[in-house]
N, C-alpha and C positions, 0 to 999 in steps of 0.2 A: 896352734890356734889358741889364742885367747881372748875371752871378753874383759873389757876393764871395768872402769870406777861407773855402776848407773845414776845418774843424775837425774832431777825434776827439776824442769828449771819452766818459767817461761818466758815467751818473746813473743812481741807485736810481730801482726802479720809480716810475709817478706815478697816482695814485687821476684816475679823470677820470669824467664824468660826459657820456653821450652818448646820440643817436637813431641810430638804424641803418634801412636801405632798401637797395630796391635799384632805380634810375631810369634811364631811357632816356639817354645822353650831353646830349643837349639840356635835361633837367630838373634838371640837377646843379646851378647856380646856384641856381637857387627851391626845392630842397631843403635845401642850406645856408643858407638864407635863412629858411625856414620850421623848421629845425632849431634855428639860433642864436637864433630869438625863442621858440622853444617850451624851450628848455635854460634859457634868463633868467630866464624867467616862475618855470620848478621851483625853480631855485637861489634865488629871489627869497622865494618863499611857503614854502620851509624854512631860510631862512635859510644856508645853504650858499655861502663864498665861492668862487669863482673865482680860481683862484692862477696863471693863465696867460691866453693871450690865446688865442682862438676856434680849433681844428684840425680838421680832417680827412683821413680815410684812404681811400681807396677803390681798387677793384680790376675791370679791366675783365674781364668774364665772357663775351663775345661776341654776349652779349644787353644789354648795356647797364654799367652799375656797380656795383657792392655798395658803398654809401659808410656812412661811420662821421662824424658830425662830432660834436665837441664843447668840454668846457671842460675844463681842471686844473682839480682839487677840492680846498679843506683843509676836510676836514668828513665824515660819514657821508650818504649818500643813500640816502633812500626810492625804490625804484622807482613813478612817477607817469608815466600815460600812456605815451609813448614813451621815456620818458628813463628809463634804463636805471645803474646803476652799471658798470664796467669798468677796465682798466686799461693806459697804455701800458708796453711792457717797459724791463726795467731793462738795465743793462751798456752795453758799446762803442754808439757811433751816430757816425755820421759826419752833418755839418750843416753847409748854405750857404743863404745869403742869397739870394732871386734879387728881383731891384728890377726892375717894369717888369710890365707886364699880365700876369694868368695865362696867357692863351693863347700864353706864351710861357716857360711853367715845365718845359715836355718838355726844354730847356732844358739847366737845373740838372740835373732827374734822370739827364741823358744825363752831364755831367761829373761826376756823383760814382758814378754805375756806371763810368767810367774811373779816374777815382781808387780807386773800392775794389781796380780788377781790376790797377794796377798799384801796388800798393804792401800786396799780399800780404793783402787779406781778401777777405769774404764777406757778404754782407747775409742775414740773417735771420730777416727777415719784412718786412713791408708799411710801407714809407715815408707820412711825415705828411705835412702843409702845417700850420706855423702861419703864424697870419693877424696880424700885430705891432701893426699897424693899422688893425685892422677887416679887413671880408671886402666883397668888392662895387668896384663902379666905381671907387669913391676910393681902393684900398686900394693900395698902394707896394710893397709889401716882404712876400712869401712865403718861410720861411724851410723849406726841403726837410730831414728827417732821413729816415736810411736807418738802421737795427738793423744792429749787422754785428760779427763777430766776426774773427779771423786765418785765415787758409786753411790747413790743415794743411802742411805739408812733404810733398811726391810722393815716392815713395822711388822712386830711379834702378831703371829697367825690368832685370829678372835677364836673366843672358844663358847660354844652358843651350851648355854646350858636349860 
């Protein structure tokens, strides 16, 4: 397992096209699994390309996870069955590579919440996983984005005399 190169970069919002739930930790697999072939199928019978490779977001809630998976969109989407239109946000994001099984992607997101907190930002909302190469057993290379903006400047504590 390795994390690679972390980057700051940013990008305008991205149109994405997704299923949303909420599953027990042990169903998180066969949810994205059963997300990415239900997301295919839609984009497929409307003709809507795919302009990135397979992501997911999700958030542990102490009952399990609220997960988000889906695709980048270049196109308009009809809401069909579970697949939903949405959008990832736009501006700063901080992003690393992490190569090597997911169950070892806590990882990454532990080194780039040190990186945010030492080099003066702030994350913003709910970090992704894109899947570069597929999603599942075979899959290599999870690449972790965190939303994050600069951390304001503390203004030195008054000192009342």
């Amino acid at each position: 397992m390795t994390t690679g190169l972390i980057e700051l970069v940013e990008h305008d919002a991205q149109p994405v096209a997704v299923v949303r739930g909420h599953v027990g930790n042990s169903e998180f697999d066969a949810f994205l699994t059963g997300a990415f072939e239900e997301l295919t199928e839609c984009l497929a019978a409307q003709r809507v390309t795919a302009s990135g490779p397979p992501f997911a977001r999700y958030r542990a809630t102490g009952r399990g996870l609220d997960v988000e998976a889906g695709f980048p969109v270049d196109g308009a989407l009809r809401p069909a069955g579970r697949v939903i239109a949405a959008e990832l946000p736009g501006g700063l994001r901080v992003v690393a590579p992490h190569v090597g099984h997911h169950g070892t992607v806590g990882f990454t997101y532990e080194l780039l919440q040190e990186w945010l907190a030492g080099n003066g930002y702030t994350a913003t909302g709910d970090a992704w996983e894109s899947y570069r190469d597929g999603y599942g057993e075979s899959a290599r290379t999870t690449v972790v984005t965190v939303p994050c903006r600069e951390r304001p400047p503390v203004p030195p504590p008054r000192i009342h005399v």
